[in-house]
C-alpha positions in Angstrom: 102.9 59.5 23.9 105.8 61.6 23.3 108.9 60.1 24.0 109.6 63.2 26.3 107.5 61.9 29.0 108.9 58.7 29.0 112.1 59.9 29.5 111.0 62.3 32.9 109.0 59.4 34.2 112.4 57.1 33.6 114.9 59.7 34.9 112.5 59.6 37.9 112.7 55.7 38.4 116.8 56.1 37.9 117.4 58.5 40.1 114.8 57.7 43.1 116.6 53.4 42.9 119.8 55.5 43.5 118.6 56.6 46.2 117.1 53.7 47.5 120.0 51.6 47.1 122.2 54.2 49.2 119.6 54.3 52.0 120.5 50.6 52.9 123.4 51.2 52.0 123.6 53.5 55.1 121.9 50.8 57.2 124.2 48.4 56.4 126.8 50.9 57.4 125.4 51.7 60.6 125.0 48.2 61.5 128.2 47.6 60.8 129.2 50.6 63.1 130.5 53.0 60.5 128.1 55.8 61.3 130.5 58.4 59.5 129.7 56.1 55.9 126.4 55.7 56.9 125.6 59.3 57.4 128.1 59.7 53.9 125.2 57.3 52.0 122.5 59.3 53.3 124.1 62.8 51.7 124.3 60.9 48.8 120.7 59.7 48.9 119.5 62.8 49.5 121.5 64.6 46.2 119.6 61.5 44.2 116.4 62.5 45.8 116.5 66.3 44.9 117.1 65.1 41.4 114.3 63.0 41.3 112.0 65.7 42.7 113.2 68.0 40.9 112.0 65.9 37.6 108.6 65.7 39.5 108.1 69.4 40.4 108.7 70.0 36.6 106.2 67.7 35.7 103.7 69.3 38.4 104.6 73.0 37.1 104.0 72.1 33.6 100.5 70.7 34.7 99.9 74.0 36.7 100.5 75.7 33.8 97.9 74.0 31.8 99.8 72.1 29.9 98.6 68.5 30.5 100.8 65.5 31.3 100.2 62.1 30.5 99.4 59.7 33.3 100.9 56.5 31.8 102.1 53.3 33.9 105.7 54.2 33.5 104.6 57.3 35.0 102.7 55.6 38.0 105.5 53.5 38.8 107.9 56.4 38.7 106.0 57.8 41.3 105.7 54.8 43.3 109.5 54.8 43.0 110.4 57.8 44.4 107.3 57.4 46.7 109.0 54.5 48.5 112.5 55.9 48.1 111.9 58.9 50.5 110.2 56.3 52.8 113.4 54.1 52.9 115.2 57.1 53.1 113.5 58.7 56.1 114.0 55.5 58.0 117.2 54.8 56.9 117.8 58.4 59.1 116.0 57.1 62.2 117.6 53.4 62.1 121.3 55.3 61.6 120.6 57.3 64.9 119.3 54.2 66.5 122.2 52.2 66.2 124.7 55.2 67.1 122.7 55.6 69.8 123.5 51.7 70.8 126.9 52.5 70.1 127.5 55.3 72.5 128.4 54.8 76.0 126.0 55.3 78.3 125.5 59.3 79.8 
């Protein structure tokens, strides 16, 4: 396998824990009550994320294109990565809300 694909697949894993780990980051935030570091984390998370689907769309183009690319484990478990990274992320968004909205006085 060329070591080209490793290194996509890789970036991918790097990039999408980045993400992952500012996610919670923002939940620990929010729980904390710091909704403006929370909301900071996500921002961040979601600058990781492009990255890491940028890397992915690449890989998808160059497959449109007819150029094959190797389906490896690394590969399958950079996917899985960034597959449970922008799940983590989406809730992170809902459970940030949630506990501004238990924050707020009542209207």
């Amino acid at each position: 396998m060329n070591p080209a694909d490793y290194e996509a697949a890789f970036k991918i894993i790097s990039v999408a824990g980045n993400a992952k780990s500012l996610a919670m980051m923002a939940i620990r935030e929010a729980r904390e009550g710091d909704m403006d570091a929370a909301r900071a984390h996500l921002a961040q998370a979601d600058t990781y994320l492009h990255e890491a689907h940028g890397a992915q769309t690449s890989m998808l183009t160059q497959e449109a294109r007819g150029n094959a690319v190797p389906v490896n484990i690394i590969l399958v478990h950079a996917q899985d990565h960034l597959t449970g990274a922008m799940l983590i992320r989406d809730l992170a968004d809902e459970l940030v809300e949630i506990h501004a909205a238990l924050r707020s006085p009542a209207v």
